[in-house]
C-alpha positions in Angstrom: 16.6 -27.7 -55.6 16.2 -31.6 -55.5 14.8 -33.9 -53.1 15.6 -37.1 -52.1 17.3 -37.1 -55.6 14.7 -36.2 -57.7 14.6 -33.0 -59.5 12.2 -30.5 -58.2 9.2 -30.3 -61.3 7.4 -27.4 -59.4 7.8 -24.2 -57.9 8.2 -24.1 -53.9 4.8 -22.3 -52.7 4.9 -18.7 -52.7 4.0 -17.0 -48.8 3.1 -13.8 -47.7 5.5 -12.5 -45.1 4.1 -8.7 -43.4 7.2 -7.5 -42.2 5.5 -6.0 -38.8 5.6 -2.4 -37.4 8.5 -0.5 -39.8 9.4 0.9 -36.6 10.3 -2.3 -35.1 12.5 -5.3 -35.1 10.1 -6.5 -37.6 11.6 -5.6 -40.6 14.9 -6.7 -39.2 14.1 -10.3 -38.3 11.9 -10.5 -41.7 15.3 -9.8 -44.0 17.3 -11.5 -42.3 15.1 -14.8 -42.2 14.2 -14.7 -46.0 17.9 -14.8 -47.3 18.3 -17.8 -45.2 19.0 -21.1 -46.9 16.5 -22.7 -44.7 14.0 -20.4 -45.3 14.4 -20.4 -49.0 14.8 -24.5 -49.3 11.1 -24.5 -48.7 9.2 -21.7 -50.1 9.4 -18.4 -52.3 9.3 -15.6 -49.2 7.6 -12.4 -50.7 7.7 -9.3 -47.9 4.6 -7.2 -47.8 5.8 -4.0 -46.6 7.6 -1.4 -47.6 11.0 -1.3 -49.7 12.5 2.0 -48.7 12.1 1.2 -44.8 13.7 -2.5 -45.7 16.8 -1.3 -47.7 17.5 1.1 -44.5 17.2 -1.8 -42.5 19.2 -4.1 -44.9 21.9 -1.3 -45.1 22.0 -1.3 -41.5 22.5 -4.5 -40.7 25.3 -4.9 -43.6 23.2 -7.5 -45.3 24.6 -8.6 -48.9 20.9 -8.4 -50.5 19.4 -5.8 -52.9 15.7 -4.9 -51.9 13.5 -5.4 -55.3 9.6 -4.0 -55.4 8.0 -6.8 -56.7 4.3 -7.1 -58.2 4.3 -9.9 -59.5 6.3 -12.8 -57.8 6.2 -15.2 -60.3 9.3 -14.3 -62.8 10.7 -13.1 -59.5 14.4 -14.6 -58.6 14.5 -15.6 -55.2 17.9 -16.2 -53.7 19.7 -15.4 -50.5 20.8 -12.0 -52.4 17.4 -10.3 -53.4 15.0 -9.6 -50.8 11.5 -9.4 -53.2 8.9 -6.9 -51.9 5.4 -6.1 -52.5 5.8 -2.2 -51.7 3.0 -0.7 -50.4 5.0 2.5 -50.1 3.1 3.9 -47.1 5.9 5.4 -45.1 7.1 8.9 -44.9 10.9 8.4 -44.3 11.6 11.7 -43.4 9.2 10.4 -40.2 10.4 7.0 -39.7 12.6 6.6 -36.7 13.2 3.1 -35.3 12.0 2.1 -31.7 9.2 5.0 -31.5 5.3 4.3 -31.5 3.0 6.3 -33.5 0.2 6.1 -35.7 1.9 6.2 -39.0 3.5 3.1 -38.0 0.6 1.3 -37.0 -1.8 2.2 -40.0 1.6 0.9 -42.1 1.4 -2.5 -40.1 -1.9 -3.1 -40.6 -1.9 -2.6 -44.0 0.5 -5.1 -44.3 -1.2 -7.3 -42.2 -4.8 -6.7 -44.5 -3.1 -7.0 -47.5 -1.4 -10.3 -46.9 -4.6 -11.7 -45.7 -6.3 -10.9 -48.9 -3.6 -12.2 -50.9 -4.0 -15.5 -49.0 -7.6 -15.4 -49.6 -7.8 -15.2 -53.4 -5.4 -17.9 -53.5 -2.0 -15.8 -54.4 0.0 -16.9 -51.6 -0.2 -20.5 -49.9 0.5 -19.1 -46.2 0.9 -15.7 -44.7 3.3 -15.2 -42.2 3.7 -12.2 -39.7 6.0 -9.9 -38.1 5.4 -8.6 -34.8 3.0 -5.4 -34.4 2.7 -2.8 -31.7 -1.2 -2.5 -30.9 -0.6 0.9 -29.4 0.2 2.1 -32.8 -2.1 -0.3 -34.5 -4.8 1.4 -32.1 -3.6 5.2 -32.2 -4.2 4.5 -36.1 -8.0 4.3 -35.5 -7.9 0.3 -35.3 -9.3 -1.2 -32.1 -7.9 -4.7 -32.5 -5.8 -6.8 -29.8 -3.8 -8.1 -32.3 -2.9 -10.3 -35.1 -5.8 -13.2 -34.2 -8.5 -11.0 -33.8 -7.6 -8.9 -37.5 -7.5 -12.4 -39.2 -10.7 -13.4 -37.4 -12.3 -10.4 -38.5 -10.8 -10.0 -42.5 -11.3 -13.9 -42.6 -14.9 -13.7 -41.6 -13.7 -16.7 -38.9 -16.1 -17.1 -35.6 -13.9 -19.5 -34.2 -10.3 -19.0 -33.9 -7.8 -19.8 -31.3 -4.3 -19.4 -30.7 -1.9 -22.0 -30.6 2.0 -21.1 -29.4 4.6 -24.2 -29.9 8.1 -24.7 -29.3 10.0 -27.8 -28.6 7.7 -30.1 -26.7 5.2 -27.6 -25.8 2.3 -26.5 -27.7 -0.3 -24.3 -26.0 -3.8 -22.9 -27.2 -5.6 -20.4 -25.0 -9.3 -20.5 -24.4 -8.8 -16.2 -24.1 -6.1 -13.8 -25.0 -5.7 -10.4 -25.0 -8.7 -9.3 -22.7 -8.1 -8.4 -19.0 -7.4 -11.1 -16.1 -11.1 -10.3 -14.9 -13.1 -10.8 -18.5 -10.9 -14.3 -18.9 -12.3 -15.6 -16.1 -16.0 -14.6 -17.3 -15.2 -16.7 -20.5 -13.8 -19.8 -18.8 -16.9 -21.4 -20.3 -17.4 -25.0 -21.5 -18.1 -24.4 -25.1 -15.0 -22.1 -25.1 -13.1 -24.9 -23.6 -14.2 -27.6 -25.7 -13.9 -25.5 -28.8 -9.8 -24.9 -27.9 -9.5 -28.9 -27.4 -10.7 -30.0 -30.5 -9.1 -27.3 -32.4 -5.7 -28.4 -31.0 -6.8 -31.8 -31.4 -6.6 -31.1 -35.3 -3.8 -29.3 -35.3 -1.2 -31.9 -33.8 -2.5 -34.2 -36.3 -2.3 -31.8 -38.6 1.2 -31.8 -38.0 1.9 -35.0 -38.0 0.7 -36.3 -34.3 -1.4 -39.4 -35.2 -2.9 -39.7 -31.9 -2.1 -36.6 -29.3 -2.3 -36.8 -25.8 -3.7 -33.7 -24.6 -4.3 -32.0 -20.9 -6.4 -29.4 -20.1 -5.2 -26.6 -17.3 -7.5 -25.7 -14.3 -8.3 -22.0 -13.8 -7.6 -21.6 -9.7 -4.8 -23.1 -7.8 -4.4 -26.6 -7.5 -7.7 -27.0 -9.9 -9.8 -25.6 -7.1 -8.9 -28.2 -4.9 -12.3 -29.9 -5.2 -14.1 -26.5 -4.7 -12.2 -24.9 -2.3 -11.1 -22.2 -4.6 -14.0 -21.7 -7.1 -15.9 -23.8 -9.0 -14.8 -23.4 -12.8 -13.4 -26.7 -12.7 -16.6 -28.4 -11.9 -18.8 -26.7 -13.7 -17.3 -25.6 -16.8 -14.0 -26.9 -17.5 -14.4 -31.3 -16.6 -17.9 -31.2 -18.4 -15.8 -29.5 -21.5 -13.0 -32.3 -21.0 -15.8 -35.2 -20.5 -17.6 -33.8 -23.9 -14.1 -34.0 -25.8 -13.5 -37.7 -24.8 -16.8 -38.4 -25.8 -15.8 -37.2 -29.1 -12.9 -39.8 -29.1 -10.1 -37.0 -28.0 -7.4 -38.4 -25.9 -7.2 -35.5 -23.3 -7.4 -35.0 -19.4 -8.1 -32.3 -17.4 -8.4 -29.6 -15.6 -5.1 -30.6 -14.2 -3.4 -27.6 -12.1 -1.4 -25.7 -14.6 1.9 -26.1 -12.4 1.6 -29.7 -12.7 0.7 -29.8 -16.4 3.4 -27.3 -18.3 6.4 -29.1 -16.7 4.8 -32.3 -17.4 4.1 -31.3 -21.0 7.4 -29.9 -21.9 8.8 -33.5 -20.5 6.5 -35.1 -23.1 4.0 -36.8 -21.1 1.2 -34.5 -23.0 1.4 -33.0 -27.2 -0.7 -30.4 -26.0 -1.9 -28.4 -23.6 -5.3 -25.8 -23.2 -4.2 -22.6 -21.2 -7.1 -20.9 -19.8 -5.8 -17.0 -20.3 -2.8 -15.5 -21.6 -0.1 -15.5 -19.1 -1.2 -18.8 -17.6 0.1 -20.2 -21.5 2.7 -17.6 -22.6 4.8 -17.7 -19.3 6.0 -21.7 -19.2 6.4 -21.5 -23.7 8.7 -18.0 -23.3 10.5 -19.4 -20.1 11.6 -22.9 -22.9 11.8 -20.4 -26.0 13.3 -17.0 -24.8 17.0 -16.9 -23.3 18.1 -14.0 -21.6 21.9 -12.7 -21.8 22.9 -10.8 -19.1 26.4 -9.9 -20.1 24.9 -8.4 -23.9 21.7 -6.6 -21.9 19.6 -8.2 -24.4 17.9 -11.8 -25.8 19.9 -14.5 -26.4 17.7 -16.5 -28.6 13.5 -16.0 -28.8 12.4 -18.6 -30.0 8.5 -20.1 -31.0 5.9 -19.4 -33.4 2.1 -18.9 -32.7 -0.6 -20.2 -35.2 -4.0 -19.2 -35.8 -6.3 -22.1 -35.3 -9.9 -22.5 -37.4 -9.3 -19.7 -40.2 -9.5 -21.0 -43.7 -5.7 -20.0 -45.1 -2.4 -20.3 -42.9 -1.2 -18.0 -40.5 1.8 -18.7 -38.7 3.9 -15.8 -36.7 7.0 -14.9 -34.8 5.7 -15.0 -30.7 7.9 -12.5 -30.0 6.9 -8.7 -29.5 8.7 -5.5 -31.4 11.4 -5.1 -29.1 11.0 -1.3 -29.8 13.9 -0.7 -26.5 16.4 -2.5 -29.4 15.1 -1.9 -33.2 17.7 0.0 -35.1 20.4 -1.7 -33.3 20.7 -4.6 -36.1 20.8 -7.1 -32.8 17.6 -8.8 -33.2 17.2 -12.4 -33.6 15.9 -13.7 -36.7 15.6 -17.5 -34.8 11.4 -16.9 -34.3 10.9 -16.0 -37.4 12.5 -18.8 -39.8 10.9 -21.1 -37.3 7.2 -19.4 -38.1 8.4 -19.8 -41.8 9.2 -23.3 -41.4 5.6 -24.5 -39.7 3.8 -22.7 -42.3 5.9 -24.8 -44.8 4.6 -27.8 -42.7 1.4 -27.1 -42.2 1.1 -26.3 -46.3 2.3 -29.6 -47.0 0.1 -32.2 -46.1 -2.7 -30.2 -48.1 -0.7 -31.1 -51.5 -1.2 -27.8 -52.5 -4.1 -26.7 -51.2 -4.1 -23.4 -48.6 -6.6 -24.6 -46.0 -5.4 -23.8 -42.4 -5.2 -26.4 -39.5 -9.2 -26.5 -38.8 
């Protein structure tokens, strides 16, 4: 491959791609995405998973690729017709059966998911990228995690870690996740708050945002109204805004979150801070996910989510495992390149080094 003319002297960085739950669309999306041009323009993709499940799936879907288990990547040939695999060999095919949760699954998944973290961390692979896993079978395997941020948190030794969902104009961190509507309201606390703005802060200049504009959401309608409808806003959420301006952070806030996601998503702000889950995920899936009502299924799903404040890159479809359509070869590979393609971006301003956006 050449660039801008010149010939290319080194190799494109290797990544780590976990290929999800092997009961999923995981697998599906994660072939199809690493035989892609575009995909394979800007990095050597190396599947952790497992080869037998992938050359079902690559059979399946009547992809043109031969599945190789692959130890070592490096004399590897990467090319739109080998799909290289680290296998861990981990599931019983005579038990594998697309679309349904169970344990073997889920201790599969998070295998992946470990191992791909640890190759990250020795300096193997230069980001890890993830398919989407089912934390009912990731919990009915014995492991009590709400997902993907809180297993790199934990295998990353990372205290503070947030997650950042982008797509188009809109990029969204959360001060909470996955933890009921009534413990996110307990944690709508200033250091929280002020901890999510400067981690997004770094990351759109990590990305090449020289100087974001950022807004912060309100937890209760209309930003309380001036107290009428609580009192996070005073207390927790404008003295976590005030402290981030003092550090020199171009952000506003708490603005009502009706107000500031349509705003965003016109471009008046780079980022935003969501204060739970749904109050971020519902305006980025209603700009990235397109519904098709005449083929009973999705369109396009479209976004990544990024792990802020962990020392390697983590970058990772936003989409769930669609277990209602795995095994029907219909799945959209779209999230996926486009998680591929902001690891690739966040890897290159570090001129080879692995360290993440924080």
């Amino acid at each position: 491959m050449s660039t801008n003319g010149q010939a290319q002297t080194s190799p494109l960085p290797l990544f780590g791609i976990s290929m999800g739950d092997p009961a999923s669309i995981g697998p599906e999306v994660t072939a199809r995405a690493v035989i892609s041009q575009e995909v394979l323009d800007i990095c050597r993709p190396w599947v952790v998973g497992d080869v037998n499940v992938m050359r079902r799936v690559v059979q399946g879907m009547g992809l043109e690729a031969e599945v190789v288990s692959v130890e070592d990547p490096e004399p590897a040939q990467f090319n739109a017709a080998t799909i290289n695999v680290l296998d861990l060999a981990n599931v019983d095919m005579s038990r594998w059966k697309p679309g349904e949760v169970n344990a073997m699954c889920g201790q599969a998944a998070f295998e992946y998911v470990r191992r791909v973290i640890e190759l990250a961390m020795e300096g193997t692979v230069a980001a890890t990228v993830t398919g989407p896993i089912h934390k009912e079978s990731i919990n009915l395997a014995g492991h009590a995690f709400g997902g993907h941020t809180e297993i790199y948190a934990r295998y990353t030794n990372t205290d503070k870690v947030a997650m950042l969902l982008v797509e188009e104009n809109l990029r969204v961190v959360h001060v909470s996740t996955h933890v009921s509507l009534r413990e996110a309201c307990d944690l709508v606390r200033k250091d929280r708050i002020l901890d999510s703005i400067i981690l997004l802060d770094q990351a759109c200049k990590r990305i090449g945002i020289e100087r974001p504009r950022l807004g912060v959401a309100g937890l209760n309608p209309h930003a309380s109204d001036g107290g009428l409808f609580g009192h996070e806003e005073e207390r927790e959420i404008l003295p976590a805004v005030e402290a981030a301006q003092a550090r020199g952070i171009q952000v506003q806030g708490p603005i009502p979150a009706d107000t500031l996601f349509p705003k965003a998503i016109g471009g008046m702000y780079d980022g935003c801070v969501a204060m739970y889950h749904d109050q971020g995920h519902i305006p980025f899936k209603v700009v990235g996910f397109q519904w098709n009502e005449s083929a009973g299924r999705m369109k396009s799903v479209r976004g990544v989510n990024i792990t802020l404040g962990l020392p390697i890159i983590r970058t990772s479809v936003d989409h769930g495992t669609a277990m209602e359509i795995a095994g029907q070869y219909v799945a959209s590979a779209d999230a996926m390149q486009l998680a591929i393609a902001y690891a690739a971006r966040l890897y290159r301003p570090q001129s080879g080094a692995t360290a993440a956006c924080a």
